[in-house]
C-alpha positions as CSV (number, residue, x, y, z in Angstrom):
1,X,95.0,105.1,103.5
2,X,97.7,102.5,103.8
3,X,101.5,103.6,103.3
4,X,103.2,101.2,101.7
5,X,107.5,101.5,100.9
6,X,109.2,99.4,97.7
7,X,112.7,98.7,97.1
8,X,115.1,98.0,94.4
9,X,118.4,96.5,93.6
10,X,119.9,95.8,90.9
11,X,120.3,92.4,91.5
12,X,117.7,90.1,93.3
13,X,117.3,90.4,96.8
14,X,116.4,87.8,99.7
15,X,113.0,87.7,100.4
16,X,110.4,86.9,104.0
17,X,111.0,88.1,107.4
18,X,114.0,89.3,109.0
19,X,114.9,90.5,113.1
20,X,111.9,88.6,114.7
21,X,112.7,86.8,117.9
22,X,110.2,84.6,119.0
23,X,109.8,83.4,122.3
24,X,112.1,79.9,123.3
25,X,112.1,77.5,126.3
26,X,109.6,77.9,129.5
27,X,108.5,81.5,128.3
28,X,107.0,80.1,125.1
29,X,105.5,76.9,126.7
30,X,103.9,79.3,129.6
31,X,102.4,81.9,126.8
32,X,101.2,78.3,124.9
33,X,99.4,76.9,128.1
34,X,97.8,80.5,128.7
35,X,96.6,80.7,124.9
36,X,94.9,77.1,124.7
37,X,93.5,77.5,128.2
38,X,91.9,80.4,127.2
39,X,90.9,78.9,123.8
40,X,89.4,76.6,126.2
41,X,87.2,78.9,128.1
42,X,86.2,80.6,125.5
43,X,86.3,84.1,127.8
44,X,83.2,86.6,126.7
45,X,84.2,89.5,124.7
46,X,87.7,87.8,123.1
47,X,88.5,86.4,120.1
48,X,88.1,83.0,121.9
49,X,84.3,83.4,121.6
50,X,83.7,84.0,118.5
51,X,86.5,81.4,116.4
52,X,87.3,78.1,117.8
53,X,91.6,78.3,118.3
54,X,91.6,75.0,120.1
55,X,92.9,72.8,117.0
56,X,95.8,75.1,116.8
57,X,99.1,73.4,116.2
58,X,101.1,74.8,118.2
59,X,103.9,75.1,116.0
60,X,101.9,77.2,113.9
61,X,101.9,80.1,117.3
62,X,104.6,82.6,117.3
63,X,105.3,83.7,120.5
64,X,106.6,87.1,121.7
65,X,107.9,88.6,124.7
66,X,108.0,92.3,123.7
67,X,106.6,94.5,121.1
68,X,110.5,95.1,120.4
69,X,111.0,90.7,119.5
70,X,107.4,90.9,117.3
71,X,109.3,93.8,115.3
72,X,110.7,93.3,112.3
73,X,111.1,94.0,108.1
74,X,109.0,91.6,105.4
75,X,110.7,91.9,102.1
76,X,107.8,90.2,99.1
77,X,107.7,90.4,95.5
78,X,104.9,93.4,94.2
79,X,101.4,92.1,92.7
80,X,100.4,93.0,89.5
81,X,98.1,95.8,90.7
82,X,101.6,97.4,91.8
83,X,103.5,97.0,89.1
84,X,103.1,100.7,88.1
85,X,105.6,101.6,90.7
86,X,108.6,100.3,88.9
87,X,108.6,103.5,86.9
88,X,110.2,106.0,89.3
89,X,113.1,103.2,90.1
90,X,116.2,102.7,88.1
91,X,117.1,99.1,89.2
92,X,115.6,96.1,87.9
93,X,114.7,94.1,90.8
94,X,111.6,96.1,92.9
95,X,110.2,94.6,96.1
96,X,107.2,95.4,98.3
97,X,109.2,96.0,102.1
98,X,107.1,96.6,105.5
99,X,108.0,97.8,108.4
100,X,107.0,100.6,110.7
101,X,110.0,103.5,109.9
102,X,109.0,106.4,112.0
103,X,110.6,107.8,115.1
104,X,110.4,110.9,116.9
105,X,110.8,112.0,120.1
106,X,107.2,112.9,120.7
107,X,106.5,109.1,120.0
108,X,109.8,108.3,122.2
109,X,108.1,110.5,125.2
110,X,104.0,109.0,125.1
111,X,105.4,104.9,123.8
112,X,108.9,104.1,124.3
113,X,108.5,100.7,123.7
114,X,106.4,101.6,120.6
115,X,109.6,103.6,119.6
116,X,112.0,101.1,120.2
117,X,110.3,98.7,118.3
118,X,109.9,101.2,115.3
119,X,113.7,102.2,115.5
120,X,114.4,98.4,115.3
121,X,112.9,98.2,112.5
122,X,114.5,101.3,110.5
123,X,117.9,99.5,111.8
124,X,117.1,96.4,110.3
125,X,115.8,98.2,107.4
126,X,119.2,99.6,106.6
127,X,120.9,96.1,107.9
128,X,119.4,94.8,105.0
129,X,120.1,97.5,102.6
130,X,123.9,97.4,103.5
131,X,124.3,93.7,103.2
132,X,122.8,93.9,99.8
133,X,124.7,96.6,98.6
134,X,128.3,96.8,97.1
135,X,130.5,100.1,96.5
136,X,129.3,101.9,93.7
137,X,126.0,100.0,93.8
138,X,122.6,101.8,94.7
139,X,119.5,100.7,96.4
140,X,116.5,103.2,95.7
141,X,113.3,103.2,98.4
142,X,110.0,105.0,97.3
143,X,106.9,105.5,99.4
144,X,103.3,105.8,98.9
145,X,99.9,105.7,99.5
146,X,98.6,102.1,98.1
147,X,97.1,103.2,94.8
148,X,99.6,106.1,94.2
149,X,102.1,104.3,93.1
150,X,102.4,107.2,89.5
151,X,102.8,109.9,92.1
152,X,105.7,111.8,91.7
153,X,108.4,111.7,94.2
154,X,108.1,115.0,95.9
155,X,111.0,114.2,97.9
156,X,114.2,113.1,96.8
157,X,117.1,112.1,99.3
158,X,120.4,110.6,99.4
159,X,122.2,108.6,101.6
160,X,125.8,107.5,101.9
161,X,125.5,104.3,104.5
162,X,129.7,104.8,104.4
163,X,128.8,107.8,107.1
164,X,125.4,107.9,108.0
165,X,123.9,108.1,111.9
166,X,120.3,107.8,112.1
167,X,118.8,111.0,113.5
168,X,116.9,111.0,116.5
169,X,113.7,112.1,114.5
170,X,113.3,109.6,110.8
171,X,110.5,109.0,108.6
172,X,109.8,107.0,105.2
173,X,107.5,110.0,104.3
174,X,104.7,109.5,101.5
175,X,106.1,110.7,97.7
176,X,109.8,110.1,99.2
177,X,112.8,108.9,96.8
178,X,115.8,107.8,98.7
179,X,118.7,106.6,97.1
180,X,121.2,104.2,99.2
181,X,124.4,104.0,97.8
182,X,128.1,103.0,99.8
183,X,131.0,105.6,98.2
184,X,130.7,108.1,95.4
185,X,127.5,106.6,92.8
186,X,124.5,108.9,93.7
187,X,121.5,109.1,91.0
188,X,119.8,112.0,90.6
């Protein structure tokens, strides 16, 4: 089962990609000349083999350096299959966000990199909700298992981003209700 994390605002909120850095200058063209040589070959037991990449356009290619530049937040409208979720938020305005929002310091000991990349995205994740949100405004996240979206928040949070510090341990946990808010409006 896929978790999956919505959002909403009460106004409408911006909505793609946001934090990747894609490769630039020699780096890119170096991964590029590696990617269509290797399309080329056609190497046994890669992708290469089985789909011809060689027609790529280039421009089409993102290019990373580090799991940490491939990280980022996508912020979509909901399908209609998901439109059941808008029940347990009190804003108008609900999005579909992904990301990976888990850190811990088991994960920071076995994958650092994995963990960096994963606390880049909770910091962009609340980036995003801060530029969006006013004083007195609120933001609500809810997460769940794809198809769950009438479960019951069994978890209900609040956080003031006026004097919040992101702990060294932070999860969007499935049935989770969080409410975002900047001075003294909190739901309940």
């Amino acid at each position: 089962m896929s978790l999956f994390h919505y959002i909403a605002a009460g106004k409408e909120l911006k909505l793609g990609s946001f934090g990747l850095k894609q490769s630039e200058g020699e780096k890119r063209k170096k991964w590029l000349e590696k990617f269509f040589e290797e399309a080329k070959n056609k190497p046994k037991g890669t992708i290469f083999e089985l789909i011809d990449l060689t027609n790529i356009n280039e421009d089409e290619i993102e290019v990373y350096d580090t799991w940490e530049d491939a990280t980022g937040i996508y912020v979509e409208e909901i399908t209609k299959e998901e439109e059941e979720v808008r029940k347990h938020f009190k804003n108008k305005f609900v999005y579909r966000i992904f990301g990976n929002f888990y850190i811990s310091e088991r994960l920071k000991r076995i994958n650092y990199e994995k963990y960096k990349a994963h606390k880049k995205a909770i910091n962009l994740l609340f980036d995003y909700i801060s530029s969006n949100l006013s004083e007195g405004e609120i933001i609500e996240v809810y997460s769940c298992y794809w198809g769950e979206w009438d479960r019951e928040p069994e978890i209900i949070s609040n956080i003031d981003l006026n004097n919040f510090e992101l702990p060294e341990e932070f999860e969007l946990r499935c049935g989770e209700y969080i409410v975002f808010k900047k001075g003294s409006k909190i739901l309940s």
